[in-house]
C-alpha positions in Angstrom: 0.0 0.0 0.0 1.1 3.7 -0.9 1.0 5.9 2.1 -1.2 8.9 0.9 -1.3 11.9 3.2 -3.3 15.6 2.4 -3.0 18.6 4.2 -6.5 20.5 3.7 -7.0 24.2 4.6 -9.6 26.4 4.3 -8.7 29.6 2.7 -10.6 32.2 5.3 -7.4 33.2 7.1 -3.9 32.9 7.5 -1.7 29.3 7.7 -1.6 29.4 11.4 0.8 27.8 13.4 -1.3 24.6 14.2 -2.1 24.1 11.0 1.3 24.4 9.9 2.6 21.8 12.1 -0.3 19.7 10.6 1.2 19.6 7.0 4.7 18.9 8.6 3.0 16.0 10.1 1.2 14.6 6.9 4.5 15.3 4.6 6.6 14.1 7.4 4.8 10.8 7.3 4.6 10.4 3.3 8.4 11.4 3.4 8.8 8.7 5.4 7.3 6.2 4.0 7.8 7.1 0.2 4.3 8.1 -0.2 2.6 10.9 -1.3 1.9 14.3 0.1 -1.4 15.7 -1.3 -2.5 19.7 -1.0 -6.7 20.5 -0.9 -7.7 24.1 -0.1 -11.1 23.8 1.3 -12.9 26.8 -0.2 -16.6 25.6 -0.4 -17.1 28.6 2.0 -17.8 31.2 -0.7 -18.3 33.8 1.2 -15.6 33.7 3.5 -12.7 32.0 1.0 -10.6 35.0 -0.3 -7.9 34.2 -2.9 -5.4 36.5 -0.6 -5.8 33.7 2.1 -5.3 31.0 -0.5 -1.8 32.6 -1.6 -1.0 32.5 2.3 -1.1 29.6 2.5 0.9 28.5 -0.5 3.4 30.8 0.4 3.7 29.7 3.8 4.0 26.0 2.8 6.2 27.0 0.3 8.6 29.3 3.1 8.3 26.1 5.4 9.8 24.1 2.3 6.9 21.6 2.2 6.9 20.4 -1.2 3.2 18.8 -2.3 2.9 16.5 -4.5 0.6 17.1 -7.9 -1.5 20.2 -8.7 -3.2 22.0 -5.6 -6.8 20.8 -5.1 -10.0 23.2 -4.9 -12.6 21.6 -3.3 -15.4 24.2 -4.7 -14.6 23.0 -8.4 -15.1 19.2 -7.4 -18.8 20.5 -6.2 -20.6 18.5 -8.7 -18.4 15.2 -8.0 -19.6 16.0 -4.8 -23.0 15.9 -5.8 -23.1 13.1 -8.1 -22.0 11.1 -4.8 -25.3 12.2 -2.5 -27.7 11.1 -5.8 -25.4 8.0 -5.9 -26.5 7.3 -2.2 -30.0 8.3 -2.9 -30.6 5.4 -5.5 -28.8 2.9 -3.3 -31.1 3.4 -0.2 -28.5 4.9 1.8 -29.5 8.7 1.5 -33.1 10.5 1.3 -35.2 13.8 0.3 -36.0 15.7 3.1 -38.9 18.4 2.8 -38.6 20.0 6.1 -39.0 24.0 6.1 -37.2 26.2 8.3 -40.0 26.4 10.4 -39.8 22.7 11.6 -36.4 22.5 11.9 -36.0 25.2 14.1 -39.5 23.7 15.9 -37.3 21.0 16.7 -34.2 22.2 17.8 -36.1 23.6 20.7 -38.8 21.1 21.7 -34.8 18.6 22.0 -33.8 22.0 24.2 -37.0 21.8 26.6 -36.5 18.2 27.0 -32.7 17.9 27.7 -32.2 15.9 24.3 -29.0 16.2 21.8 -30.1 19.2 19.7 -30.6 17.2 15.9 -32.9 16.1 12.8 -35.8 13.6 14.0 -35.8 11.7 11.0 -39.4 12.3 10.0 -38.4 12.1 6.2 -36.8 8.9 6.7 -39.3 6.6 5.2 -41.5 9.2 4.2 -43.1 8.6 0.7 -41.5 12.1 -1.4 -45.4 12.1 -3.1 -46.6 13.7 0.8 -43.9 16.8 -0.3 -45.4 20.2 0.5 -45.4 22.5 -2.2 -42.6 24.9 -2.9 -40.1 23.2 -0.9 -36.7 22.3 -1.9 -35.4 19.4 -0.4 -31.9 18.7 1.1 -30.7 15.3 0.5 -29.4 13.3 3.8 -27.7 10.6 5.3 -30.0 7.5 6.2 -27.0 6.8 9.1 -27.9 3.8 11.5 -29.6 4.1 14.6 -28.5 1.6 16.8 -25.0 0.3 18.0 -21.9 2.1 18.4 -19.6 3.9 15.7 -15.8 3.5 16.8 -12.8 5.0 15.8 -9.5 3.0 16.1 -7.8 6.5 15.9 -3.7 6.1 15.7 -3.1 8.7 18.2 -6.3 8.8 20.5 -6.8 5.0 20.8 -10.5 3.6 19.8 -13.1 5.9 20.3 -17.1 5.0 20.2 -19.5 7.2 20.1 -23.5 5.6 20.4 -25.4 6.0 17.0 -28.2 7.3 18.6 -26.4 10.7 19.1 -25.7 10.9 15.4 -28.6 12.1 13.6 -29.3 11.6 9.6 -26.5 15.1 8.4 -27.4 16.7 5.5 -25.2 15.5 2.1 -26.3 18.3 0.1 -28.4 21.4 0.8 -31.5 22.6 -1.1 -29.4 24.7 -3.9 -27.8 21.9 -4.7 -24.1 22.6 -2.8 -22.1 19.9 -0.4 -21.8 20.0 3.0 -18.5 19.7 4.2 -18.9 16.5 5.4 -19.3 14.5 2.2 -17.2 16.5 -0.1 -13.9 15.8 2.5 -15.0 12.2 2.1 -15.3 12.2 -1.3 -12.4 14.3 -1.7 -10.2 11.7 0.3 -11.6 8.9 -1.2 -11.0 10.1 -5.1 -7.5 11.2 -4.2 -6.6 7.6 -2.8 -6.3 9.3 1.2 -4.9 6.3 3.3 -4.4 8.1 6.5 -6.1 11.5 7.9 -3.7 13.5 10.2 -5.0 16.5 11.7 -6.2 18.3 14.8 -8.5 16.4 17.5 -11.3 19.5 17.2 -11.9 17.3 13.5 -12.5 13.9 15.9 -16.3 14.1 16.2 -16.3 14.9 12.3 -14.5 11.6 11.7 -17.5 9.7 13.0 -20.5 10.8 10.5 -17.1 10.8 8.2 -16.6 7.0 8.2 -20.4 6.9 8.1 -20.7 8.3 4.5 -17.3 5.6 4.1 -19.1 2.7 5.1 -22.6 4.0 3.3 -20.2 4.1 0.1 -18.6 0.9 0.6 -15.6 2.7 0.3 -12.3 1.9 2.6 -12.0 4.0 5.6 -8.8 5.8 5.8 -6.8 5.5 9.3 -7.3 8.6 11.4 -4.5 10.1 13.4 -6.0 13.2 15.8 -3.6 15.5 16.9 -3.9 17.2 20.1 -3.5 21.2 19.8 -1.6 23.4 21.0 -1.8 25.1 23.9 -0.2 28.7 25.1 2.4 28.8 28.1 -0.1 28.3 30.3 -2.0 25.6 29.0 -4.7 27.5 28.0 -6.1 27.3 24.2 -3.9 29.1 21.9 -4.6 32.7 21.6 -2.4 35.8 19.3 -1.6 37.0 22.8 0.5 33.4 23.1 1.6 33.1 19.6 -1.5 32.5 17.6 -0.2 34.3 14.3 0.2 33.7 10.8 3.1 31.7 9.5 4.2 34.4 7.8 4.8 36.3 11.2 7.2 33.7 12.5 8.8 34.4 8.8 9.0 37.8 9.0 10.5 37.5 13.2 13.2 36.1 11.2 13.5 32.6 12.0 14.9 29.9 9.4 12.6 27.4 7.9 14.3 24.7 9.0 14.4 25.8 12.5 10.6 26.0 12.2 10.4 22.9 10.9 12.3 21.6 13.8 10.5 23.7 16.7 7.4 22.5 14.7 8.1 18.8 15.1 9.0 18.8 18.6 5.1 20.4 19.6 3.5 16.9 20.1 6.1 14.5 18.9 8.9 12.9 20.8 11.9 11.2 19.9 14.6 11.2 23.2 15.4 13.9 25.0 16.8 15.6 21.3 16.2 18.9 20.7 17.6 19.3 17.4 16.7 17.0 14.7 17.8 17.9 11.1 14.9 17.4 8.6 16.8 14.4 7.1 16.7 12.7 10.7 13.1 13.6 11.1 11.8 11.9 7.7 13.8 9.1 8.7 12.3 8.9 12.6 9.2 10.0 11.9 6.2 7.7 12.6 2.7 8.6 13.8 2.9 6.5 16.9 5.3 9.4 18.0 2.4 11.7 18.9 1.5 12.3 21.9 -1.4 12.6 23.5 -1.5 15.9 25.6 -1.5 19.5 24.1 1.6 20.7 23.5 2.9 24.2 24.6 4.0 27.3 22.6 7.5 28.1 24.2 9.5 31.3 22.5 12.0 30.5 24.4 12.4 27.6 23.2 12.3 28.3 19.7 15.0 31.4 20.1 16.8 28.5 21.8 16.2 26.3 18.8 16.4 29.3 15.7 19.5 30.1 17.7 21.5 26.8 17.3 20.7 27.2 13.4 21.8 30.5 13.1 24.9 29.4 14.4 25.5 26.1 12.1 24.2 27.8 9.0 26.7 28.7 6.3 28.2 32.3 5.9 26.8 33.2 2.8 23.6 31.6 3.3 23.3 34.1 6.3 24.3 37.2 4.7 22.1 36.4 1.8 19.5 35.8 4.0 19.7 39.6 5.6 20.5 41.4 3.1 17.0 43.1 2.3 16.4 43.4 6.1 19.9 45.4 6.5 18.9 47.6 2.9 15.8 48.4 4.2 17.1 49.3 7.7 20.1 51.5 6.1 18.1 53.0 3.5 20.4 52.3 0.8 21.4 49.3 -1.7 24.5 47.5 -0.8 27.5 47.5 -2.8 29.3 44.2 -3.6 32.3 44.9 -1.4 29.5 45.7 1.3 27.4 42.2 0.6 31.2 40.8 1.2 31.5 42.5 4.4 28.5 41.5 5.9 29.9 37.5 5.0 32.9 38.0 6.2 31.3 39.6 9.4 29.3 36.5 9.9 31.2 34.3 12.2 31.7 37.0 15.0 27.8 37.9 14.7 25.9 34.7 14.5 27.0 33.5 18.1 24.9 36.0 19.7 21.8 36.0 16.9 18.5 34.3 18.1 17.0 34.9 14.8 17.8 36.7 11.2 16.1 39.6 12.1 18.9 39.8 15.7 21.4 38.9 13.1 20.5 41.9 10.6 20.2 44.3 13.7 23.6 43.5 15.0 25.3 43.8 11.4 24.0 47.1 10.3 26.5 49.0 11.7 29.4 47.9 9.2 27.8 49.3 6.3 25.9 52.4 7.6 26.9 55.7 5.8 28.7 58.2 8.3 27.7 59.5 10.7 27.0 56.6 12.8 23.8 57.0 15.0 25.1 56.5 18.4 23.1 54.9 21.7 23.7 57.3 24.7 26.2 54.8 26.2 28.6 55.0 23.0 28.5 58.9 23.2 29.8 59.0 26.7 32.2 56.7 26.1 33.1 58.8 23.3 33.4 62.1 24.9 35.5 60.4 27.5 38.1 58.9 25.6 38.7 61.6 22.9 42.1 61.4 23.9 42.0 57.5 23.4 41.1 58.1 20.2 43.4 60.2 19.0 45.9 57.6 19.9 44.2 55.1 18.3 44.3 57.4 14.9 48.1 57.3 15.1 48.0 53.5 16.2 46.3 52.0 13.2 48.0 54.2 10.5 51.0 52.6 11.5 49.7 49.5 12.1 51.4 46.8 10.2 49.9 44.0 9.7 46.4 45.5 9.5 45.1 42.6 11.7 43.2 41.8 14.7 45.8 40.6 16.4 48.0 43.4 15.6 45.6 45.5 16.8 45.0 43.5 19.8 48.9 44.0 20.6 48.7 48.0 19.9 45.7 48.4 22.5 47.5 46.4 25.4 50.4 48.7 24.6 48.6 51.8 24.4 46.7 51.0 27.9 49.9 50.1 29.6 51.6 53.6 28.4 48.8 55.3 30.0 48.8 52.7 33.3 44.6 51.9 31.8 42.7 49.1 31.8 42.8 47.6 28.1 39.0 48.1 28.5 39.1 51.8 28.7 41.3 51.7 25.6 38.7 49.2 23.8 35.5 50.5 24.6 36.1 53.8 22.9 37.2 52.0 19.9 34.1 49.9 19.6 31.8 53.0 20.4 33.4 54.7 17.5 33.2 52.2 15.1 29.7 50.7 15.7 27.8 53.7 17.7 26.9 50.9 20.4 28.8 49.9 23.7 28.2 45.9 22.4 29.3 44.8 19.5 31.5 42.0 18.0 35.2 41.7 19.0 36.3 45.1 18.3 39.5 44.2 16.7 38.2 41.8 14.5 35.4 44.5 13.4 38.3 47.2 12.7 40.1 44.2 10.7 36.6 43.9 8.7 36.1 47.7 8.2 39.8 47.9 6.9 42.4 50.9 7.6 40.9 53.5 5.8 37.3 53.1 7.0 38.3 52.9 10.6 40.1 56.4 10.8 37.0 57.8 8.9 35.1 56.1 11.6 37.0 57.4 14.5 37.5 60.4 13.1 33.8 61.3 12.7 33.5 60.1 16.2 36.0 62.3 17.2 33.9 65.6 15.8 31.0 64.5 17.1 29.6 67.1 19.7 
């Protein structure tokens, strides 16, 4: 058998977080087992379906580097599959015309309310002859689901679930106008498509029983269900946008890397050791459903910097740079030479120890290609208006300096601080304010070594005529 996994959105919002990790799980899984990895956007919702939420969504796939196999699916253009499938299970005895107006219906819903009942259809068009029809009516078409025994769910993360048939009334297939419910076109969806197993959230658990009903009134396999617990904030209550609720795009735009997402996305609800980091090539080859757990998982950003931070760090150089280079442009205000997008590589390995995310990363490297004068932070202009002397020594110091080097550098500080009986820091600190406007910065020396000779006397110089 060919694993066949789907990851099924509806295009009224953002890709949020949950339902990111949803389609890590599902191409996770396919990866795994060489299967495929099918995409359905679920836009029967006319009204609320915009095409701006569908690009979301492929773009945030796309951004997470979850590749789908095929075409993307609408489900709104399958609509008259969809139908032919409810007219299918009206000639086979498994589906019915029901005539009831809005008037009844709603009659019902609240004599079930005054008597303490499950709120649902009474079946009074079950074996109704069509000819009794009142005039003018359109009729829905629904399910003739059974009404005794148990339904059950042997669900791959939950366990088996039952629910008692008697609390599932007869759903609607398709309204009055012709359209699907929901309900039948996922099952048809799944079933056309060749869907062997169903991994989503557990608030789609009590859909998967009238689901498998439509299955079994088919004949059709069932698929196996996986249901995923959700997540939870910090505090273990349901995920809000005060805890992290947002858009995958947010997360993209924070500046964290894909594959750090990925990772941080994996480790909400699965569990392999006590591993944090788990390359996506490890994961495909780990990765199995019974690795789910069965408790909501918790939104950590702590975590995540903690995660996003150990990628930063292992990423390549030039990956880096490329990766900040429209986040520095825009925060400079100008384009970036070449010898600029070369400086900000080479100033890679002495930034990316401290960067939690690119967006850290981009902050801390701005300084090296900012046009003069340098915006300073109150600390750096103290410390330059009280080492102005310092300065000037350090003007004489690197014109002379030969090799141009951090090291050499290194040597002409400790020099220059035991002349003057200082602490080296009183001797770097003024150096660093000039050169990056901040009291924190890389290693100073190895920042005047990046700049080059003639770009740290312009530095220091400015500095120096600063008021």
């Amino acid at each position: 058998m060919t694993v066949v996994t789907r990851f099924a959105p509806s295009p009224t919002g953002y890709l949020h977080i949950g339902g990111a990790r949803t389609a890590l799980f599902n191409w996770l899984y396919a990866r795994h087992t060489g299967g495929k990895f099918l995409l359905r956007i679920e836009d029967t919702d006319r009204a609320r379906s915009t095409e701006d939420a569908v690009r979301a969504i492929l773009e945030g796939l796309k951004w997470l580097e979850l590749d789908w196999d095929g075409d993307a699916v609408s489900q709104f253009e399958r609509k008259d599959r969809h139908a032919e499938v409810a007219r299918q299970m009206l000639e086979m005895g498994r589906a019915y015309y029901c005539y009831c107006t809005p008037e009844e219906l709603e009659e019902m819903r609240a004599r079930a309310k005054a008597e303490g009942r499950p709120v649902g259809y009474d079946g009074r068009w079950r074996d109704r002859d069509p000819a009794e029809a009142p005039a003018g009516v359109k009729p829905v078409i629904r399910l003739k689901a059974p009404l005794t025994g148990e339904s059950v769910i042997h669900d791959l993360v939950q366990g088996e679930v039952k629910v008692d048939n008697r609390q599932l009334d007869d759903m609607i297939l398709l309204r009055s106008d012709g359209t699907p419910t929901y309900m039948l076109a996922v099952v048809v969806d799944d079933h056309d498509a060749g869907v062997t197993h169903v991994i989503r959230g557990d608030d789609h658990l009590n859909n998967a029983f009238r689901q498998r009903q439509i299955y079994e009134a088919m004949g059709w396999d069932v698929p196996q269900y996986a249901h995923i617990p959700l997540i939870h904030g910090p505090d273990g209550a349901k995920l809000s946008k005060r805890h992290g609720a947002l858009g995958i795009e947010a997360y993209r735009d924070m500046g964290y890397l894909p594959a750090a997402m990925r990772n941080y996305l994996l480790r909400l609800g699965w569990g392999h050791g006590d591993t944090d980091i788990i390359s996506t090539e490890d994961a495909i080859k780990l990765f199995d459903v019974s690795g789910i757990g069965r408790s909501p998982a918790r939104m950590d950003f702590t975590k995540l910097d903690h995660v996003s931070g150990i990628y930063i760090r292992q990423a390549a150089d030039k990956e880096l740079a490329g990766h900040i280079m429209s986040r520095v442009e825009t925060e400079v205000g100008t384009k970036l030479t070449l010898a600029q997008r070369d400086l900000l590589e080479a100033a890679m390995p002495g930034l990316k120890d401290r960067a939690k995310t690119l967006n850290d990363l981009a902050e801390a490297a701005c300084f090296l290609v900012r046009p003069l004068p340098l915006p300073f932070n109150d600390k750096a202009q103290s410390l330059v208006r009280e080492g102005r002397e310092v300065l000037a020594a350090w003007q004489h110091l690197i014109a002379a300096a030969e090799p141009f080097s951090a090291a050499a550098l290194e040597e002409s500080a400790r020099a220059l601080a035991e002349q003057k009986q200082i602490k080296l820091g009183a001797v770097a600190q003024p150096l660093r304010a000039a050169l990056s406007g901040s009291n924190v910065s890389p290693p100073i020396f190895e920042v005047a070594a990046l700049l080059g000779r003639d770009e740290t006397l312009r530095r220091i110089e400015a500095a120096i005529a600063m008021n």
